[in-house]
N, C-alpha and C positions, 0 to 999 in steps of 0.2 A: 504494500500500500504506500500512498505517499506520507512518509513519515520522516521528521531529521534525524528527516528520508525528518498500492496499484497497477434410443441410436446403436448400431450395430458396431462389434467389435474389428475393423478393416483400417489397415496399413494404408496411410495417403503416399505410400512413399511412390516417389516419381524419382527415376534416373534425372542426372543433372543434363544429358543429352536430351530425354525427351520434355524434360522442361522445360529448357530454351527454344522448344518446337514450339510448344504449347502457347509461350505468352504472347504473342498476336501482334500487329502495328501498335508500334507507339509504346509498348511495356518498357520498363527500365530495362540497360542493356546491359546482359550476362556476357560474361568471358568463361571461356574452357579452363582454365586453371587456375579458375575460384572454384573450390565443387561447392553443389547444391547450392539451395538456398545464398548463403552467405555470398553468393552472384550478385544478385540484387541490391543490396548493400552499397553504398558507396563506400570504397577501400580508404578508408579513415582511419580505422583504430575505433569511431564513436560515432555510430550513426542514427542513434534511436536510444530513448532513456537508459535503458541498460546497458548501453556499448553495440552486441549485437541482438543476436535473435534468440541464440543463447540465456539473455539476461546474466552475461557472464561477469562484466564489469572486469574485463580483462584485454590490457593494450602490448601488442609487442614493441615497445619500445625501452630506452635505457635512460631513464630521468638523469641530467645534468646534479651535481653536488649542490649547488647552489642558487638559484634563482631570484630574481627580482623582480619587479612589479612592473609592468610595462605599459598597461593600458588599463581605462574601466569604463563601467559606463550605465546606467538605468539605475544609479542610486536611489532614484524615489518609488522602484517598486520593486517589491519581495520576485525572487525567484525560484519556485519550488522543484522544480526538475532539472535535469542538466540538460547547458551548452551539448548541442551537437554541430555536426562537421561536417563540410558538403566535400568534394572533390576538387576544388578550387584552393582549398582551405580555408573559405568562410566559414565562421563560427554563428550559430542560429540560435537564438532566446527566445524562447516564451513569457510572456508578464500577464498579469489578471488587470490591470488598469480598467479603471470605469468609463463610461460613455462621452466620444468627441476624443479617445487616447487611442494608440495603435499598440497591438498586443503580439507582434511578431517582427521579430528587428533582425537585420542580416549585417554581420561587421569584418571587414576584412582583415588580415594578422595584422595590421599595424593600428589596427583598431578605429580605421574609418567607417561611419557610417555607412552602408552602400544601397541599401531598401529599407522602408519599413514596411508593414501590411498599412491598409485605408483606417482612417480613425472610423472607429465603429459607434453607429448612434440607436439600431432594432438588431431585432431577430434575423434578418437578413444577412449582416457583416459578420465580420469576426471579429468574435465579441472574448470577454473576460476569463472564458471556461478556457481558452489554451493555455493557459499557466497550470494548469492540472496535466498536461503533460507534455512530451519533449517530440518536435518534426521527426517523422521519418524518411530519410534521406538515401533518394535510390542513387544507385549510380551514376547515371546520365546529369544526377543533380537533382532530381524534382524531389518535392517536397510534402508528403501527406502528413494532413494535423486538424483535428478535429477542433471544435470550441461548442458550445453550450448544447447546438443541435444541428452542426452541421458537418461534414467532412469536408474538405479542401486540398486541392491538389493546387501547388503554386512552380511555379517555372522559376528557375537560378536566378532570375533577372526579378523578381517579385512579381511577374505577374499573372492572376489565375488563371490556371488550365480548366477548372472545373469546378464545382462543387453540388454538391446531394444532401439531402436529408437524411438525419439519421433516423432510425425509426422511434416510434412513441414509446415511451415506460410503460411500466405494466401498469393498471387498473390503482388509481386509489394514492400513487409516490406520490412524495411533497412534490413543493417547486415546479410545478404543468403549468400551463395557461389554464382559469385566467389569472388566478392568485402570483405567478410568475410573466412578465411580457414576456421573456426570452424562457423556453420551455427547459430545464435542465435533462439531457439523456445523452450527455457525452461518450466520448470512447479513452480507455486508460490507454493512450501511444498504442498507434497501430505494430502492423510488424508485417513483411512478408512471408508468402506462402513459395511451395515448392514448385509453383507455375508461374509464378510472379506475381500472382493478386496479392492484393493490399486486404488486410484482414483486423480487424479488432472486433472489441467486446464493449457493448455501451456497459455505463453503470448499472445496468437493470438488466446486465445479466444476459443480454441478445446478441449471437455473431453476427457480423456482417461480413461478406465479401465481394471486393468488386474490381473492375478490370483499372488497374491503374493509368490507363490509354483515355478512358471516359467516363469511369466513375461510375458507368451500368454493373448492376447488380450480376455476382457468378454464381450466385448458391441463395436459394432461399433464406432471409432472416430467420435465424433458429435461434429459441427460447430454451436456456440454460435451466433445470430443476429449479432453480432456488429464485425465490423472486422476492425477497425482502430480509434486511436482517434487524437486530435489534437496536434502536440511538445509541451514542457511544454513551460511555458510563462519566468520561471524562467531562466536565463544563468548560464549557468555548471560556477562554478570559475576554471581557468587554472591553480590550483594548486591542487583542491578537489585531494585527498587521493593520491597523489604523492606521490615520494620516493619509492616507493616498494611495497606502504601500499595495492594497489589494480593494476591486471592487465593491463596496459594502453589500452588493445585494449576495455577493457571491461568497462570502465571509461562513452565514451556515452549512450550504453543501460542502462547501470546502472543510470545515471541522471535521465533517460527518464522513467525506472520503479519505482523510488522515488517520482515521482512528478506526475506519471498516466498520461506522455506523449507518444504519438505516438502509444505506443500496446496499443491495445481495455483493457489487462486485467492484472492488476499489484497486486494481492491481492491472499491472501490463503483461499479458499473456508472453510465454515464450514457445517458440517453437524447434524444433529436433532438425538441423539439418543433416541427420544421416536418416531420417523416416518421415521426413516433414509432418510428425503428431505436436497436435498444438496444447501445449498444456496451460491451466488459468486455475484460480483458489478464488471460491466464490462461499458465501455464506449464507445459512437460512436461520431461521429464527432462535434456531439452539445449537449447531455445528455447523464445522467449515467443511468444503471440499477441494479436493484436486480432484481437476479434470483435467483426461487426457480426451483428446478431439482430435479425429481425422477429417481432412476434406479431403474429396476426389473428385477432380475438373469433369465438368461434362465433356461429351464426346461433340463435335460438327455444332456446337453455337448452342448444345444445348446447359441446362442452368448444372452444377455440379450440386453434389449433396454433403453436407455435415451431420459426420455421426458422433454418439458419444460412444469413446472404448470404454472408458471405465470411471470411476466415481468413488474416489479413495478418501472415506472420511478421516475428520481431523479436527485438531479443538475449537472451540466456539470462536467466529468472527472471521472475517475476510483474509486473516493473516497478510501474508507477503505474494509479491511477485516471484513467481517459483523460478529459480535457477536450472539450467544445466547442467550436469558434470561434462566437465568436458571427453568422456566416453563414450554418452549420450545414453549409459543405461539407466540414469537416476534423476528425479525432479529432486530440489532441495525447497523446502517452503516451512516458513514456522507461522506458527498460528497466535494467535491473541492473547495467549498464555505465556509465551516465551519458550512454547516449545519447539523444536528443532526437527524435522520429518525430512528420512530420504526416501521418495516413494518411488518404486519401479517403473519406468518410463514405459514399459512393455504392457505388463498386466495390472496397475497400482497397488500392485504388494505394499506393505510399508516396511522397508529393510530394516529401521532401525529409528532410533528417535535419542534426545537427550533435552535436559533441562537446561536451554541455552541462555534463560534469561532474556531474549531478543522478542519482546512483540510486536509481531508484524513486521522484523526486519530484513529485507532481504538480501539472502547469500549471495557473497563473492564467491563463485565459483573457479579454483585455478587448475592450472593444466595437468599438475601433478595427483590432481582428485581430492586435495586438500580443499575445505572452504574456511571461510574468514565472514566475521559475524557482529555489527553493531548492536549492543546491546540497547533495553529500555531505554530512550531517555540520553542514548552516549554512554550510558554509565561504566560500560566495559565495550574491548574488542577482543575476541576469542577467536580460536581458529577447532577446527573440529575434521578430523581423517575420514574416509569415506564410510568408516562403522558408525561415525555419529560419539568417536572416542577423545575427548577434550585434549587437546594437544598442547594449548596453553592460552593464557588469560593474560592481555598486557596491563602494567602500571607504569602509566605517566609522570608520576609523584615526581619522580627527579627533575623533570623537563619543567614541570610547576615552579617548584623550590627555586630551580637554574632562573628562572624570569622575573619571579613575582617575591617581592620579599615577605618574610611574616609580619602579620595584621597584628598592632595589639589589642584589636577588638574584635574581629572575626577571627584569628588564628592563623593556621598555615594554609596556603594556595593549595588548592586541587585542581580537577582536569574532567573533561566529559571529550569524549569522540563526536567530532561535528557531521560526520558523515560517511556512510559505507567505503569501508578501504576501495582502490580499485588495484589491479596485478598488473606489474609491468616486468620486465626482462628482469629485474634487478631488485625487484622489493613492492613493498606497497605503499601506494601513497595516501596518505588518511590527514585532514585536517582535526587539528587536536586545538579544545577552546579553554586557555587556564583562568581559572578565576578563584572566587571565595563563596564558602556557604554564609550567606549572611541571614542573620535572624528579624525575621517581622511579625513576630509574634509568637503566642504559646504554639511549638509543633511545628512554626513554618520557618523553613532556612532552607530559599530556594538556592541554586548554583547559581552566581552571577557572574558570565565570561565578562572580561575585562581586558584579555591580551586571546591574539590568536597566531597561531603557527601550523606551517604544512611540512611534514615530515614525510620521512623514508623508515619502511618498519621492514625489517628481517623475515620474511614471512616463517621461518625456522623457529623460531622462537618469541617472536612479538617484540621484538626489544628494537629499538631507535636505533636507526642508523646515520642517520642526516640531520639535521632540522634545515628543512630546504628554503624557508623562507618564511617574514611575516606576514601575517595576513591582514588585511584592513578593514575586513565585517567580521560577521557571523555566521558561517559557514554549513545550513543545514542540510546540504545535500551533497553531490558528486563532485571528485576533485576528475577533470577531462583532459588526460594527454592526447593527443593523436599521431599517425603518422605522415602526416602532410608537411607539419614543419616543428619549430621546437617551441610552439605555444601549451601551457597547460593552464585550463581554463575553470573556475569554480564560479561557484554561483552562490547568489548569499540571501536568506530567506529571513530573516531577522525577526525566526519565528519568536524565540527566548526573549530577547530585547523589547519588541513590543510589548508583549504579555506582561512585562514588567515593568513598563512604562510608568502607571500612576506611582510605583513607589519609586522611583529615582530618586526624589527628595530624600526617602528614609535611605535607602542604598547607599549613596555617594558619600556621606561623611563617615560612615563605617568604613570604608574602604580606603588603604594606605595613597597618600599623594601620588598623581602620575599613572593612577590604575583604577579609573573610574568608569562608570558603563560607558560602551561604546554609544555614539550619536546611533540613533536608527537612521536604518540605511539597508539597501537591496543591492538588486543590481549583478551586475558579473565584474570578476576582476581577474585580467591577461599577466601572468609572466614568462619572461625567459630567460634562459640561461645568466648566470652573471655573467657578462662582457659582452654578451650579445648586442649587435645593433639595434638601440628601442630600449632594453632594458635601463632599468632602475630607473623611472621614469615618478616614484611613487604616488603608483595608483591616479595617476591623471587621467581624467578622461578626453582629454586630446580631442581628436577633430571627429567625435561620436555628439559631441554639442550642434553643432553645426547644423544637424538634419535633425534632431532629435526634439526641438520645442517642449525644452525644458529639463527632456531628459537626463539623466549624467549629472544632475546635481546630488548633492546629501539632503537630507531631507530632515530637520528638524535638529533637535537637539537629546 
């Protein structure tokens, strides 16, 4: 889900030869030695929320020792899903901005400006619902990305190829017309299939598929079992991403699809490219599921069919975006409990399970069959063998202590993980937020980051190997290498900081001089290499003002 940090039994598998038969005029174009699916893809490193279709959160590349700040920009609005990466090396952001703002911005590595989407004012435009999740990005460039109720296919150059309706929520969901102008039945980031359609799952639990060329329907809308789950248990804080940071009308579904309340399905399906079975963790009123789903293209124009293989229950609430192992025999997904589930990509056996602490967070899945796991909250990052056997649990303590001095009113500096590790050649890269637990009252001493850093972690043992740079928000989601050039790109949700907005007055004087909350602020922020041409630039937003009307500034205090 998005959290800081979403039928008969038959094999969709299609040879990567007869798949490129398959996808028609105008489908994103496959090359012979990408196999399967992962064709489709633009050859990035990060082309869709997870990286790939995998949901692996895994880049081949060899991160620099050092980094600096090169560029930024959309400081006045929260960013919940990660920067992805076209072919060019543009980098692509989503924002939830409200009515008369544009909610999809295209920047090139030096962090110009180069499109925005149309300011959005109805139902019609693209509206506020695309910051719920991250463009998919085919080869050729183009760009599929949903928003509130519609799907949209946009060309390199920003401008639209297409767009369709997505279909209605089931019977009775909040947020419809008329109590809603703009109807809420998004999709959690699409993904490609193994013939090239473009494929997602609205909130309410419906696949779609359709030809990437024109946006016509390949397979009947099919309605997933579960069609409702329970409100989160959690209360929205009356301040969460105020200010501008995010839409206000869009402020409750958005609570509701962070925490896997109310819609059955809050999570970005992934798909198998050695079987092309699409698996998604959907929720009904008292348990979760994994589902594994085959599609099989029609034959001569006719519509293809969606089955369900199997339906592997799991603990209560929409859990996580399930991972692949990179074997391709195991889905990884934990559920609302913080349990840990590897289920059999095949027949949804459940191989094994462990008490990871992580709800709703989802696996990094790496090459070696290890995964890697943000806990509740940040409050740990663990790695777990393919038995689901705890390998080891990191402590930041010392990287705290090394920054932040002792409080003599709150104490010593702590740490929370700002975001799902991601796997590169050489380590992982995880932003890590230090701050102080400070007390406001009887019972409550929430974590207030105050300093941030992106490191290099050992994936061997959890232990620091770098600290690659500072960081200058708050960092609740994905840190984005690619391989197009040596940009690595995070995005900053400043989901913490607002939520604690009314008490900054009580905050800041408890807290040692020099290490006070950060200003709220969004946005994305570019580094590279130290010495790199562009670097250490800190954190400007350079010539992303220019087109942006108003964007790229900080927002508030």
């Amino acid at each position: 889900m998005l959290k800081s940090t979403w039928i008969t039994r038959r094999s969709a598998t299609v040879l990567a030869c007869a798949a490129l038969a398959a996808t028609g005029v105008g489908a994103p174009n496959a090359a012979a030695d990408t196999p399967g699916i992962d064709a489709y893809y633009a050859q990035t490193g990060w082309a869709t929320l997870h990286g790939d279709a995998g949901n692996r959160k895994s880049v081949p590349v060899s991160p620099s020792d050092e980094y600096k700040s090169a560029w930024s920009g959309l400081a006045n609005a929260s960013v919940l899903t990660a920067p992805v990466v076209g072919p060019d090396g543009t980098t692509y952001v989503t924002t939830g901005l409200g009515p008369g703002q544009s909610n999809l911005y295209a920047y090139a590595p030096d962090g110009t400006l180069r499109w925005k989407s149309a300011e959005w004012q109805n139902s019609e435009d693209f509206d506020s619902c695309a910051v719920l999740q991250s463009p998919l990005v085919a080869r050729n460039g183009e760009l599929y990305v949903s928003d509130c109720n519609q799907l949209w296919a946009f060309r390199p150059d920003g401008q639209v190829k297409w767009k369709i309706p997505l279909p209605d929520a089931v019977p009775g969901a909040p947020w419809q017309e008329p109590a809603r102008a703009t109807p809420f039945r998004p999709l959690v980031t699409a993904q490609f299939l193994a013939d090239g359609s473009v494929m997602g799952v609205t909130t309410w639990n419906k696949v779609v598929v359709v030809d990437p060329a024109t946006g016509a329907s390949r397979a009947p809308v099919t309605q997933l079992p579960a069609t409702a789950a329970p409100a989160a248990s959690q209360p929205q804080p009356p301040t969460l991403l105020g200010g501008g940071l995010l839409d206000p009308e869009l402020k409750a579904p958005a609570w509701e699809l962070f925490w896997g309340g109310t819609m059955p399905q809050a999570n970005t399906p992934s798909v198998s490219n050695k079987t092309g079975r699409i698996f998604t963790v959907a929720s009904d009123m008292t348990r979760g599921y994994v589902y594994g789903i085959d599609y099989a293209p029609g034959a001569d124009g006719a519509q293809g069919t969606i089955t369900l293989a199997f339906s592997a229950p799991v603990g209560s609430g929409s859990g996580s975006s399930p991972s692949i192992s990179a074997d391709g025999s195991a889905a990884y997904v934990t559920d609302n409990a913080g349990i840990l589930y590897a289920v059999g990509a095949n027949d949804g056996a459940i191989r094994c399970t462990a008490d990871a602490g992580s709800n709703g967070g989802s696996p990094t899945a790496g090459p070696d069959g290890n995964i890697y796991l943000l806990g509740d909250q940040g409050a740990s990052l663990t790695s777990y063998d393919a038995q689901c056997q705890r390998r080891w649990s990191g402590d930041y303590s010392a990287l705290a202590k090394d920054v932040l001095p002792v409080s003599p009113t709150v104490g010593e500096p702590t740490w929370s993980a700002g975001g799902p590790p991601t796997i590169t050649r050489d380590g992982l890269l995880a932003p890590i937020s230090l701050g102080y637990k400070v007390p406001l009252g009887p019972g409550r001493a929430p974590f207030v980051a105050t300093d941030f850093r992106l490191v290099k972690i050992d994936p061997a043992n959890g232990t620091i190997e770098e600290v690659l740079a500072p960081e200058t928000g708050e960092s609740d989601g994905f840190t984005v290498p690619n391989t197009m050039n040596d940009l690595v790109v995070v995005g900053y949700g400043a989901i913490g900081t607002s939520a604690l907005e009314p008490a900054r007055g009580a905050i800041d004087p408890q807290l040692p001089d020099g290490h006070k909350m950060p200003p709220l602020r969004g946005g994305i922020e570019a580094f590279l290499p130290a010495g790199a041409p562009g670097a250490g630039s800190s954190g400007s937003s350079g010539s992303s003002n220019s087109a942006g009307q108003g964007i790229g500034s900080v927002f508030g205090s």
